[in-house]
N, C-alpha and C positions, 0 to 999 in steps of 0.2 A: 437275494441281494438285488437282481434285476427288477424286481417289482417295488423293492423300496426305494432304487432310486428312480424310477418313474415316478413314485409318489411324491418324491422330492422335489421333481422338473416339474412335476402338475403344480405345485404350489409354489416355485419360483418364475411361473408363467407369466403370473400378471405382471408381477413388477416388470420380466424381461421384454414385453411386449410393450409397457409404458416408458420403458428406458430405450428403447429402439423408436420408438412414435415417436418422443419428445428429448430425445437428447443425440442419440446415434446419427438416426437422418439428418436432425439440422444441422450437425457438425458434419456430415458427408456432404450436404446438399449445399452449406455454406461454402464448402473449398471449391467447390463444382463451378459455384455462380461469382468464383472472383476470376474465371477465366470466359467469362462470359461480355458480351458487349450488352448495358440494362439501359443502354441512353437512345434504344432503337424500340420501335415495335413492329415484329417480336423481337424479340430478345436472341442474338445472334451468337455462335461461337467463336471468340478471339481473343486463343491462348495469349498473346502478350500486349493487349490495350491496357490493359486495368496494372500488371506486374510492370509492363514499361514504363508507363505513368508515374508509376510510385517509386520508380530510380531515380525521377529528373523533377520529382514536383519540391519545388522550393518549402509549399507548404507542409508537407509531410517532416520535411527534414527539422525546421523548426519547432513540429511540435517532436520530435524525435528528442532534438537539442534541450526544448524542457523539461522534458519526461527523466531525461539520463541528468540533468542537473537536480533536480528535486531528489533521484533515487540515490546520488553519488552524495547530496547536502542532509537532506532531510532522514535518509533512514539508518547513518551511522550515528547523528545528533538523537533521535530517538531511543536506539536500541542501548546508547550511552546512559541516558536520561531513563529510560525503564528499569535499565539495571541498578541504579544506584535506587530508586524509588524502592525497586523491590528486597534491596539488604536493608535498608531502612524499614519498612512495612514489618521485616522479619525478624529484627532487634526485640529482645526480652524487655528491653527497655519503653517498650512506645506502648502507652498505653491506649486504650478502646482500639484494638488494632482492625477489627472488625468493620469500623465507622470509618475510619481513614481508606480500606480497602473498597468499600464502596466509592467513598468519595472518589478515588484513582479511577472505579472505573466507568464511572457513571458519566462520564462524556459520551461513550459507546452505545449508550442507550436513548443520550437528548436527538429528539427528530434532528435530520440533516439540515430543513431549510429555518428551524427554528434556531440553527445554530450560526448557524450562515448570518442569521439575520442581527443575532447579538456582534457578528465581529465585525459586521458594517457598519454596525452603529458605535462599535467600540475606536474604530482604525475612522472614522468620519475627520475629514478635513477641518470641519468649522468645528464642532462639538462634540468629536469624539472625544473619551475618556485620554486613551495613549497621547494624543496630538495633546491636551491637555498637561498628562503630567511632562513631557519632552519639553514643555514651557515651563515647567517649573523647576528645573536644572537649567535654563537658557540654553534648549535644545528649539528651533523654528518648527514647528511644525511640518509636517510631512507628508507628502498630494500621495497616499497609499495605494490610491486607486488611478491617480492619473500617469506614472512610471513606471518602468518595463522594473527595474530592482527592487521597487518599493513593493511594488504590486506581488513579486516573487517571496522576499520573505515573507511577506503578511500570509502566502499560498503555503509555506515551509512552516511558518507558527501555526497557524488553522489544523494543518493534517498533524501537526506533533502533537499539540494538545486534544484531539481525539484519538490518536493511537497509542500513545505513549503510555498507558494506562493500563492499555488492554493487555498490551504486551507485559508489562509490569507484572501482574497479576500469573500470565503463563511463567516469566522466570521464576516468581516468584515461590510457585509449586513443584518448582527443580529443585530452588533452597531449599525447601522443606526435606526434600527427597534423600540431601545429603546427611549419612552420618552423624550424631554430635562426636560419636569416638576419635573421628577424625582430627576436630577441633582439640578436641583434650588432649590428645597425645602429643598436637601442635602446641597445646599450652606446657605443659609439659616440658616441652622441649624450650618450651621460654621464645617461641616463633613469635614474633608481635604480628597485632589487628590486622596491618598493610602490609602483610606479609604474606600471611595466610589468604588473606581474601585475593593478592593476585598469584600466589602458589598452589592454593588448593581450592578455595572456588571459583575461581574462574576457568580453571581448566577441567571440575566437574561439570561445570554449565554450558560447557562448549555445544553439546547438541542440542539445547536448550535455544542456547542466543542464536545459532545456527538456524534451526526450525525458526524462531521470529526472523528471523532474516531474511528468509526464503519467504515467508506467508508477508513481509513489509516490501520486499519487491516487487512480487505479483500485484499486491496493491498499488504501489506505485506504478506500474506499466498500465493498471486500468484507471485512475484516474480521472473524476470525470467530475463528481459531485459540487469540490470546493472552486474549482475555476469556472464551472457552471453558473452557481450561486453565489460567491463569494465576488471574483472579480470580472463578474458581468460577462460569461461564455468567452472567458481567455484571455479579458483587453488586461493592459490597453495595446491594443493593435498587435494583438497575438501574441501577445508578451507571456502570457501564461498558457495558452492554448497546448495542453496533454495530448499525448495519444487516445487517449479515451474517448475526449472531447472532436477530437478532428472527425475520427471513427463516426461520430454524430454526427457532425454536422455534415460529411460525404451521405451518410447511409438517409438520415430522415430527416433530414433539409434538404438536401440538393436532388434526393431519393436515387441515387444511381448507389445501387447496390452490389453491383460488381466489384465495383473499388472498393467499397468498405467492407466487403467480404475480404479483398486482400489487406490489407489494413490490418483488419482482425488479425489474421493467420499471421500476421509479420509482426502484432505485437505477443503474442502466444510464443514463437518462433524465440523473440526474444527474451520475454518472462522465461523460459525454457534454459536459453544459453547462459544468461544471467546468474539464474541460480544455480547449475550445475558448475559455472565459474566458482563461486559462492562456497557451495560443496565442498569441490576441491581444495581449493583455497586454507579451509578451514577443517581438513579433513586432521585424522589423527595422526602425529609423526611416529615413524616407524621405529 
């Protein structure tokens, strides 16, 4: 027994040596360097420059402020919007369901900045499409890019219509998962469509929408792509600027990596409390 599991640890070496090089240290060595001063050379020890900073900096807070508006707006209107897609997708009724299921998820797969680039042009002031038809219900047009509101939902439609898809696709293989004898003996009982769907599946899919929900908030606390590309690194005037995004622009613009070490660990900290809120929240009643 002693020599087969050596033979075991001999062959879970490499990985444990490339997961200690390249994932262990830099997550020890990053918590290390946000207690660090990185705006001197050399590089000095002081435990509270970088943690005190990030109590009173105004800019922290704001993108703190976006971040928990996007996760509070954008990922209950999502996980709403996946689930009905996905009893849809799952209907006996819809045919080539195959084609349609791509469709849902093939946002997930268009390059980032290729997509970026379609809603710039779509949200465009002078000629964009949207600004277009909002004129043709005698709706004015709308500076999507030049307003802190405008600017946010365009940032709330953009992440929905690439996530909402994905997550679709995962509820969707929880419906699958369920019973039909379920349903029959619902029918059965003469239980009608809207009855069933919020009696019995929706509290089969609880860890289903629960798991999206967790995996839609850690994305949202890293945030970083659509207000990069989308609306021009967070304007207008940091009206969208994420945690994600701040994290850059501290860490490799301004290059003081102390602070964006802590930054990291306080959005981690958070993704963390969040969804363990989440968890709970949504746990099973006894």
């Amino acid at each position: 027994m002693q020599s087969r599991n050596r033979i075991a640890y001999a062959f879970l070496a490499p990985y444990l040596l490339i997961f200690t090089a390249f994932w262990l240290w830099p997550i020890i060595d990053s918590f290390l360097l946000s207690f660090q001063n990185t705006r001197v050379n050399p590089w000095t020890f002081s435990p509270g420059l970088n943690w005190g900073r990030l109590s009173r900096d105004p800019a922290f807070y704001n993108a703190l402020k976006n971040t928990l508006l996007i996760l509070v707006v954008q990922v209950p209107v999502m996980i709403t919007l996946a689930t009905i897609m996905a009893v849809l997708l799952n209907s006996p009724l819809l045919k080539a369901r195959g084609l349609f299921r791509f469709a849902f998820f093939a946002p997930v797969v268009v390059g980032e900045v290729a997509y970026a680039a379609v809603f710039r042009l779509m949200f465009n002031l002078n000629f964009g499409i949207i600004n277009k038809l909002l004129n043709t219900v005698g709706i004015p047009s709308v500076s999507w890019f030049a307003e802190k509101p405008p600017a946010m939902a365009l940032l709330i439609i953009a992440v929905t219509w690439r996530w909402a898809g994905y997550n679709a696709i995962i509820i969707l293989a929880g419906l699958q998962s369920i019973p039909n004898d379920v349903y029959e003996a619902a029918t059965l009982d003469r239980v009608s469509k809207i009855r069933q769907f919020f009696f019995i599946t929706l509290p089969l899919l609880r860890p289903i929408i629960l798991f999206c929900m967790v995996l839609s908030i850690i994305g949202s606390m890293q945030l970083f792509t659509e207000p990069f590309l989308i609306t021009d690194r967070g304007g207008p005037g940091g009206g969208t600027e994420t945690l994600g995004l701040f994290l850059y622009r501290q860490g490799f613009v301004s290059l003081n990596f102390g602070y964006a070490s802590a930054i990291a660990y306080t959005i981690a900290a958070l993704a963390v409390l969040i969804s363990l809120l989440n968890l709970w929240l949504g746990r099973e009643p006894k």
